[in-house]
C-alpha positions as CSV (number, residue, x, y, z in Angstrom):
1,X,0.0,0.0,0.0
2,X,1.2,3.2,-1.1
3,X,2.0,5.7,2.3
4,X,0.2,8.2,3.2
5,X,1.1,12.0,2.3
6,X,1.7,14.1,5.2
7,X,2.6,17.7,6.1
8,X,4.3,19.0,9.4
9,X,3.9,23.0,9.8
10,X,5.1,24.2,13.8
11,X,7.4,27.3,14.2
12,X,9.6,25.4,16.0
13,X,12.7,23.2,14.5
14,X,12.6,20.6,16.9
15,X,9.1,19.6,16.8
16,X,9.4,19.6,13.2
17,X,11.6,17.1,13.6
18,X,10.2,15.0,16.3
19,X,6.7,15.3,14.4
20,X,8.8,14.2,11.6
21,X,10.3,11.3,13.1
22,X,6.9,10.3,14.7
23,X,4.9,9.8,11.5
24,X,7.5,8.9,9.3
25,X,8.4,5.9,11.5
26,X,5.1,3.9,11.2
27,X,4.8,2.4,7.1
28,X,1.6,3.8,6.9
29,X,3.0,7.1,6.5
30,X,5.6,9.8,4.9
31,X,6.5,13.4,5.5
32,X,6.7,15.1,2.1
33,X,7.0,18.1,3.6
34,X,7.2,20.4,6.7
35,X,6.6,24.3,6.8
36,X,7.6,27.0,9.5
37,X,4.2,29.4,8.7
38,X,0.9,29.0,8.4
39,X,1.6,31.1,4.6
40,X,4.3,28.3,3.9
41,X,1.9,25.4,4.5
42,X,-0.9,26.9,2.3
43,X,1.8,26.9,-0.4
44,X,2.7,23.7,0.5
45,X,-0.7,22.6,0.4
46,X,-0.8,23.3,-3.1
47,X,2.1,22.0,-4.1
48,X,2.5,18.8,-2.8
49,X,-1.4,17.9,-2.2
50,X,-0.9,15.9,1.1
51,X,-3.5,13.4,2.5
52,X,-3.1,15.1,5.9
53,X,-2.2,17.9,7.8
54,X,-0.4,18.3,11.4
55,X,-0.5,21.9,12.4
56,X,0.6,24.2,15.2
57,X,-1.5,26.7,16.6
58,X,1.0,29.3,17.6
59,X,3.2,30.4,14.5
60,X,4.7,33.6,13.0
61,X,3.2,35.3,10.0
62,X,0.2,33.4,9.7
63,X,-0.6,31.3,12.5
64,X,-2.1,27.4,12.7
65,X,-6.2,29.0,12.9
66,X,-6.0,31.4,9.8
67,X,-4.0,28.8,7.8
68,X,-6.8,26.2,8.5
69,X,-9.2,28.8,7.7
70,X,-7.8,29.1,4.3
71,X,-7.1,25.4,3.7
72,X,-11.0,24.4,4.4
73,X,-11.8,27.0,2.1
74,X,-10.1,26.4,-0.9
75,X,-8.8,22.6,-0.7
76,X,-10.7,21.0,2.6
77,X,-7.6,18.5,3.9
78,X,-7.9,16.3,7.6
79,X,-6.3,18.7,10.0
80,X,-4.5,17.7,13.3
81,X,-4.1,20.4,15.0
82,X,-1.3,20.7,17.9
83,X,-2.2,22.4,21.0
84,X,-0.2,23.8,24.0
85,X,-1.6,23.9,27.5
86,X,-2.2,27.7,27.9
87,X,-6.0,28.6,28.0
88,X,-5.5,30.9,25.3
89,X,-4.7,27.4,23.2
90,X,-7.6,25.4,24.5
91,X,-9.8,28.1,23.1
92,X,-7.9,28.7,19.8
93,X,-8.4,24.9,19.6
94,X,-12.1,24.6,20.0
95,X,-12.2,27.3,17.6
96,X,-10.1,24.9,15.1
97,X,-12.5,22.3,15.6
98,X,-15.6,24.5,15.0
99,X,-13.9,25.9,11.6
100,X,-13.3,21.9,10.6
101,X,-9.8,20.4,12.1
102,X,-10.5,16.8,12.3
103,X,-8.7,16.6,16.0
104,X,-6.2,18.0,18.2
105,X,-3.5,16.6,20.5
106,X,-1.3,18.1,23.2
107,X,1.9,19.3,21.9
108,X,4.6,17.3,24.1
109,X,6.8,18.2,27.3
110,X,10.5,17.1,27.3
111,X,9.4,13.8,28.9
112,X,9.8,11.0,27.2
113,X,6.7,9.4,28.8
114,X,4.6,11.9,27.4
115,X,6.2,12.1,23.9
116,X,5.6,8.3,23.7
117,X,1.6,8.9,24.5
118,X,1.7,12.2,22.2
119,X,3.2,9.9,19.5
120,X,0.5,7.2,20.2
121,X,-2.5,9.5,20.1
122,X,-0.8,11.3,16.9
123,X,-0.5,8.4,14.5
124,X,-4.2,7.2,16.2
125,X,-5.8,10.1,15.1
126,X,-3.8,10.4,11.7
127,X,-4.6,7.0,11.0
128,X,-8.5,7.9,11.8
129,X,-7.9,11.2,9.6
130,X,-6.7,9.8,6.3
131,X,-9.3,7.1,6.3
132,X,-12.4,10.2,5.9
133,X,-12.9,12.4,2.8
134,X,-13.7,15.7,4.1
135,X,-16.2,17.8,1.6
136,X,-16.6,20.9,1.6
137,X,-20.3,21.6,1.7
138,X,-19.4,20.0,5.2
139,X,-17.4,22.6,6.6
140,X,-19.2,26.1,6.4
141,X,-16.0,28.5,7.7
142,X,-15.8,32.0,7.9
143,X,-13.3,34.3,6.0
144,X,-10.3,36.6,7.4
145,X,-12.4,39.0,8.9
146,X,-15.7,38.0,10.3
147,X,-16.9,34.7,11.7
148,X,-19.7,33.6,8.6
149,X,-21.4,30.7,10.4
150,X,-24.1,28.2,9.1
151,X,-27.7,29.9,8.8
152,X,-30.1,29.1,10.8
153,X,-31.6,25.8,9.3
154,X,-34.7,25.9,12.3
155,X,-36.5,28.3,9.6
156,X,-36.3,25.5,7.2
157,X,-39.8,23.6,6.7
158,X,-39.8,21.1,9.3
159,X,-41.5,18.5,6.8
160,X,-38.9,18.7,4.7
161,X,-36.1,17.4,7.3
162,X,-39.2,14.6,8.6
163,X,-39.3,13.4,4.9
164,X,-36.2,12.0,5.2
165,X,-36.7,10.2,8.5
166,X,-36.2,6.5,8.4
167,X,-37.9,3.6,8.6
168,X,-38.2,2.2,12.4
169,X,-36.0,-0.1,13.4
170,X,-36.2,21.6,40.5
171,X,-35.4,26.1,40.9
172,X,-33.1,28.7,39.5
173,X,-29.5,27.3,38.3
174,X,-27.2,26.2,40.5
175,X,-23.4,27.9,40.5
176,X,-22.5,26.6,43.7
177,X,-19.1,24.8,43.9
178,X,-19.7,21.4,43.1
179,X,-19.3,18.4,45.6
180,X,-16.6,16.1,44.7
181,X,-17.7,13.0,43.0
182,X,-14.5,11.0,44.1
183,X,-11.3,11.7,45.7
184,X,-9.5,13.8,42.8
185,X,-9.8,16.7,41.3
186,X,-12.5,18.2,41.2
187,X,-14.5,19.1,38.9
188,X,-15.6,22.3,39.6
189,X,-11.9,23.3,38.9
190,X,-12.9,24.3,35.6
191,X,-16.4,24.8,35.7
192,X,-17.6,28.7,34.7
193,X,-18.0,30.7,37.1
194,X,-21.4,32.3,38.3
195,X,-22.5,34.3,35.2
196,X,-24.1,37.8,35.4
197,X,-28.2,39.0,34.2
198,X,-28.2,38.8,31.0
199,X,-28.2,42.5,31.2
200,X,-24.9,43.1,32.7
201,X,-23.1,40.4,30.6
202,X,-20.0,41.4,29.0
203,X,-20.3,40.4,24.7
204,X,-19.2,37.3,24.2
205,X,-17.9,36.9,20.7
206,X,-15.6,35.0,18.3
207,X,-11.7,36.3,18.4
208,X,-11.9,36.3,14.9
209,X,-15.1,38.7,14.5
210,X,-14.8,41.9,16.6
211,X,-17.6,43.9,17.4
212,X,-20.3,40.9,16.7
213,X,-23.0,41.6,19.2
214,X,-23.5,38.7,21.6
215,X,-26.3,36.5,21.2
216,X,-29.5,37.6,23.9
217,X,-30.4,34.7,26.1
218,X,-33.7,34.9,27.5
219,X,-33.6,35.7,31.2
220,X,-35.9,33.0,32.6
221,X,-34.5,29.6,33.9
222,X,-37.1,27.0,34.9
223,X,-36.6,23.5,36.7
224,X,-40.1,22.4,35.3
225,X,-39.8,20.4,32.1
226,X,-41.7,17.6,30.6
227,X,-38.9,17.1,27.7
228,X,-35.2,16.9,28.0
229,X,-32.3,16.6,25.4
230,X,-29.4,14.2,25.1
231,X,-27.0,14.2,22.9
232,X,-23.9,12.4,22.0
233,X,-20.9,13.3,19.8
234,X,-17.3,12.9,19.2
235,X,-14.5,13.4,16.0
236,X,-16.3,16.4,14.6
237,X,-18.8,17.5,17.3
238,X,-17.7,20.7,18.2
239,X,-18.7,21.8,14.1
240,X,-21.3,20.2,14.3
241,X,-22.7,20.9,18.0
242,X,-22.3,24.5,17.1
243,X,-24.9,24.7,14.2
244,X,-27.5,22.4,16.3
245,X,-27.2,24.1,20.1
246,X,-27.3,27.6,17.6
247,X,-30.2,26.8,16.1
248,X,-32.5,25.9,18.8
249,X,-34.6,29.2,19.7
250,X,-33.6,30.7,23.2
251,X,-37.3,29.6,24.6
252,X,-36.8,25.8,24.6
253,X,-38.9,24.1,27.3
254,X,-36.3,21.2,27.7
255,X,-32.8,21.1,29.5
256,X,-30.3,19.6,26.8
257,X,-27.5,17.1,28.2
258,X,-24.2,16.7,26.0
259,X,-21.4,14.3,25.9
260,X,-18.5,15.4,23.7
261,X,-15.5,13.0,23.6
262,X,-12.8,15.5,24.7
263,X,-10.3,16.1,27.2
264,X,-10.3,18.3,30.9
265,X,-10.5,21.9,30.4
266,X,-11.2,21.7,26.6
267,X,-15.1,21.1,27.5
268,X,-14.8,24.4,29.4
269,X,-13.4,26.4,26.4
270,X,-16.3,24.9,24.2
271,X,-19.2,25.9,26.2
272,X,-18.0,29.0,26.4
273,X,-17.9,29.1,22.5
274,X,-21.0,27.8,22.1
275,X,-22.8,30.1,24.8
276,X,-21.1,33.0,23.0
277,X,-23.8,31.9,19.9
278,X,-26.5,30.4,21.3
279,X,-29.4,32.0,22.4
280,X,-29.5,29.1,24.9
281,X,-27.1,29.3,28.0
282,X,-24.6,26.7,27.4
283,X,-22.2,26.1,30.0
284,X,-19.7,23.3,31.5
285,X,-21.9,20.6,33.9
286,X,-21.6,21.1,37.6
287,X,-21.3,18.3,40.4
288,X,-25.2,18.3,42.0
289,X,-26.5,21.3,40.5
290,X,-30.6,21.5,39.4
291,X,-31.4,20.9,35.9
292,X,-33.4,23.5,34.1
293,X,-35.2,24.6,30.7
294,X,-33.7,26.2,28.5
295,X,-29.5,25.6,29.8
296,X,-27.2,23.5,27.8
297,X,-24.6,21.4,30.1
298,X,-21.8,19.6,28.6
299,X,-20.1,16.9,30.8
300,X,-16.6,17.8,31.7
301,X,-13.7,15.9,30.5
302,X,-12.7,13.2,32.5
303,X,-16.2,13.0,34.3
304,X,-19.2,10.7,33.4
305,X,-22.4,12.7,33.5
306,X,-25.7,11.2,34.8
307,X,-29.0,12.6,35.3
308,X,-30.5,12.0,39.0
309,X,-33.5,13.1,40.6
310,X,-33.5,14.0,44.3
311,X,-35.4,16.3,46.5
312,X,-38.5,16.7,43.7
313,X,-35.7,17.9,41.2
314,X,-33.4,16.6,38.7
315,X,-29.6,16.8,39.1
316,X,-26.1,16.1,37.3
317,X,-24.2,13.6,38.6
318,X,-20.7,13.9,38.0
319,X,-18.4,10.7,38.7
320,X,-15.2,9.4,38.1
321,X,-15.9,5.7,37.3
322,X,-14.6,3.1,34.9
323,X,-14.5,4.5,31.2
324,X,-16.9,2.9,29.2
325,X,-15.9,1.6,25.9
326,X,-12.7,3.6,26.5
327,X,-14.3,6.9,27.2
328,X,-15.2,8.8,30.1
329,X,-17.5,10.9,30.0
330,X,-19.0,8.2,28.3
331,X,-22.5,8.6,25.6
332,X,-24.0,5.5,26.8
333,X,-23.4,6.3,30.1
334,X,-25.5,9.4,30.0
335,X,-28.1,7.7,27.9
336,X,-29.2,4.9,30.1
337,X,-29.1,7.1,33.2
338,X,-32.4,8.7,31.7
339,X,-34.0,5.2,31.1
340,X,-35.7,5.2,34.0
341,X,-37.4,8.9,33.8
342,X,-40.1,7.2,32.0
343,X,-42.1,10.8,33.3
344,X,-40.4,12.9,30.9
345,X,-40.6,12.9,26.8
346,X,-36.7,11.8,26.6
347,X,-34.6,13.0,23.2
348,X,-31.8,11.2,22.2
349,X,-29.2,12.6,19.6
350,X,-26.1,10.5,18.4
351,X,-23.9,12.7,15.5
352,X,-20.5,12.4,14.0
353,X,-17.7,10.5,16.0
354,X,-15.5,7.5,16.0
355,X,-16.7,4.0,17.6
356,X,-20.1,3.3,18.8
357,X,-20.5,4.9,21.9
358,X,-24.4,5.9,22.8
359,X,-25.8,3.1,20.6
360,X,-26.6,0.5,23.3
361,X,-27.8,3.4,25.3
362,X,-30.0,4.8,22.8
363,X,-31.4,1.4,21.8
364,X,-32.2,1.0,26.1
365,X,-33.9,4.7,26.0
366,X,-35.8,3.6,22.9
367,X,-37.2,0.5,24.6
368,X,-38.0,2.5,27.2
369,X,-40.2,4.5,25.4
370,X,-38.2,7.4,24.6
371,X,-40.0,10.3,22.2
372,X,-37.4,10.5,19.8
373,X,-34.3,8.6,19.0
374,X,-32.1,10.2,15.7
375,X,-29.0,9.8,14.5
376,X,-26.9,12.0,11.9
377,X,-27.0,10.8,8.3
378,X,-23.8,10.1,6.8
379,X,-24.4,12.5,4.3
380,X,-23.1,15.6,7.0
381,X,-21.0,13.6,9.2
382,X,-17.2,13.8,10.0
383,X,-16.6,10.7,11.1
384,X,-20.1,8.4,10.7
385,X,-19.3,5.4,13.1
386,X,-21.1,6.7,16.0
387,X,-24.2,7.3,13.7
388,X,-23.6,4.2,11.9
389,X,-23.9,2.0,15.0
390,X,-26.6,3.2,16.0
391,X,-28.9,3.0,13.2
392,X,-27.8,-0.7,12.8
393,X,-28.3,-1.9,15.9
394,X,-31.9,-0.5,15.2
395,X,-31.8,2.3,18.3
396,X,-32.4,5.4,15.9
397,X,-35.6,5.8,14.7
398,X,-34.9,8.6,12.7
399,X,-31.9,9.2,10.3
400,X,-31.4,13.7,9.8
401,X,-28.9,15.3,8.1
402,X,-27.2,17.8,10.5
403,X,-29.0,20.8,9.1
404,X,-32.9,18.9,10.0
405,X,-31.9,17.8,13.5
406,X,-32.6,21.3,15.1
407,X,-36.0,22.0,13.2
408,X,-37.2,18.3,14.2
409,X,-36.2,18.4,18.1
410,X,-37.4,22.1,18.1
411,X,-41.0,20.8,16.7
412,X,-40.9,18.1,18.8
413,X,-40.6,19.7,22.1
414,X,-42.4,22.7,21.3
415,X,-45.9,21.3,20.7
């Protein structure tokens, strides 16, 4: 089998080299060429026409996010983008993600422990990268100067994203400090802190598009809800999470539970991305905190979420077990804690990701009755194994491309 092409761009001479060394000592793989600049890898990009991309975020001249902005514009390529620690990074990163990198790892420290894992996860994720075509109707990116995201696909007609369905098959938020799950960490150390009215909130917008007004959330928070939202992603959910959450109208009657594969911290940075365009409030999930309409809550990194009811109110439930299937916070996880809330009209979203996590837990919240059970076409995915698994092991009951998710959950909860 012929190697694949790939292209090292970071700033710095020795990770060039170790990058270098990494991929071009597995057969799968061969460097045909490494840049110093953003500007030198679009030209490289050009010239040599490489099957992947690894690409620092932190460069001179053109840096890693404006040169992936211009290679998913004019010649969409599987990015691996190469983050530092700094939270300046982890939100440059996120960013990446939104604008269509395929993945990210952490650059490496001068251990050789950790260079051994980074070189591990690195050929991993190459390996996953090369295998997927990316299109470009897949990847709506913004230019230099203003963040262009997707429109708005809840105006669409609602029957025509239900006419390609397939066949069968509480009180007020909580901000407190969370209480620790299990003797580590905990997990409040990166949740957001308390937010302020709606009224007094500073903008938040996109680094890349000054002056864009923030998004108005609506100032009402309730814990009473007959209809709650779950959904479950991975390789390419922050795209795609960011043109469903942005597309649900600020009004939603239902809380909305996500599980995105990704690491500590980094589930911080995105819910701070996605609250700066939602008209939702998105934020990072919280140890014991009430669940209410109308607030997104992703499960941190390194914490399986669960939904709980105590006290005449449901809860998050942050733990620190045994990954599931490799992952923690784990889809199926979160999924089959809601299996018993037989009470509430239960929503369950898988989209784009590796593997098959949240297909044996949607196929138990579908036999439990659940309202609605869909799963991203192939036609819009990243990465379509999570989707895939799901729809053969007869747990999604409806098949959407990403644009008709939002319209049909907003339809369905709304009535």
């Amino acid at each position: 089998m012929t190697p694949y092409r790939i292209l090292v761009v970071d700033d710095s001479a020795f990770m060039r080299k170790l990058f270098s060394d990494i991929i071009g000592g597995d057969p799968s793989f061969t460097v045909v060429g490494t840049a110093a600049t953003g500007a030198q890898a679009v030209e490289l990009l050009a010239a040599l026409d490489p099957d992947a991309v690894t690409m620092d975020i932190e460069m001179p001249d053109m840096n890693g996010l404006e040169a992936l902005r211009v290679i998913m514009g004019q010649k969409p390529t599987p990015v691996i983008m190469l983050s530092g620690l700094s939270e300046d990074n982890r939100r440059a990163t996120v960013e990446a993600l939104q604008y269509g990198a395929f993945d990210f790892i952490h650059k490496p420290t001068v251990m050789t422990a950790d260079i051994d894992r980074v070189a591990e996860q690195l050929l991993s994720r190459l390996k996953s990268a090369v295998s997927v075509k990316l299109r470009s109707s897949l990847l709506p990116l913004p230019d230099k100067q203003a963040a262009k995201w997707p429109e708005n696909p809840a105006s669409k007609a609602v029957a025509s994203a239900q006419a390609t369905r397939a066949a069968p098959g509480g009180g007020a938020r909580s901000n407190r400090k969370p209480a620790e799950p299990a003797p580590a960490e905990s997990a409040a150390s990166a949740a957001p802190k308390k937010k302020a009215s709606p009224a007094a909130r500073k903008p938040a917008v996109s680094p890349a598009a000054p002056g864009t007004p923030a998004v108005p959330k609506l100032p009402s928070r309730v814990a009473e809800f007959r209809h709650l939202i779950a959904i479950g992603t991975s390789t390419g959910g922050p795209r795609a999470l960011h043109q469903l959450i942005g597309s649900l109208p600020g009004n939603l009657p239902a809380p909305v539970l996500i599980v995105q594969h990704m690491p500590p911290k980094f589930t911080h940075s995105l819910a701070q991305r996605l609250d700066s365009f939602s008209e939702l409030s998105v934020k990072e999930a919280e140890h014991g905190e009430r669940v209410a309409a109308g607030t997104v809550y992703i499960a941190p990194g390194g914490y399986h979420m669960t939904l709980a009811r105590a006290g005449g109110s449901y809860r998050i439930e942050l733990s620190l077990g045994e990954p599931r299937g490799g992952h923690r916070p784990s889809v199926d996880l979160l999924f089959e804690s809601l299996v018993p809330f037989v009470e509430l009209a239960r929503h369950a979203v898988i989209m784009t990701g590796m593997g098959s996590d949240g297909a044996k837990g949607m196929k138990a919240l579908a036999a439990s009755g659940a309202e609605t059970t869909i799963a991203e076409s192939e036609e819009t995915c990243i990465v379509f194994g999570m989707p895939r698994s799901a729809i053969e092991l007869g747990a999604a009951k409806t098949v959407l491309p990403l644009h008709g998710i939002a319209p049909l959950l907003t339809e369905a909860v709304m009535k």
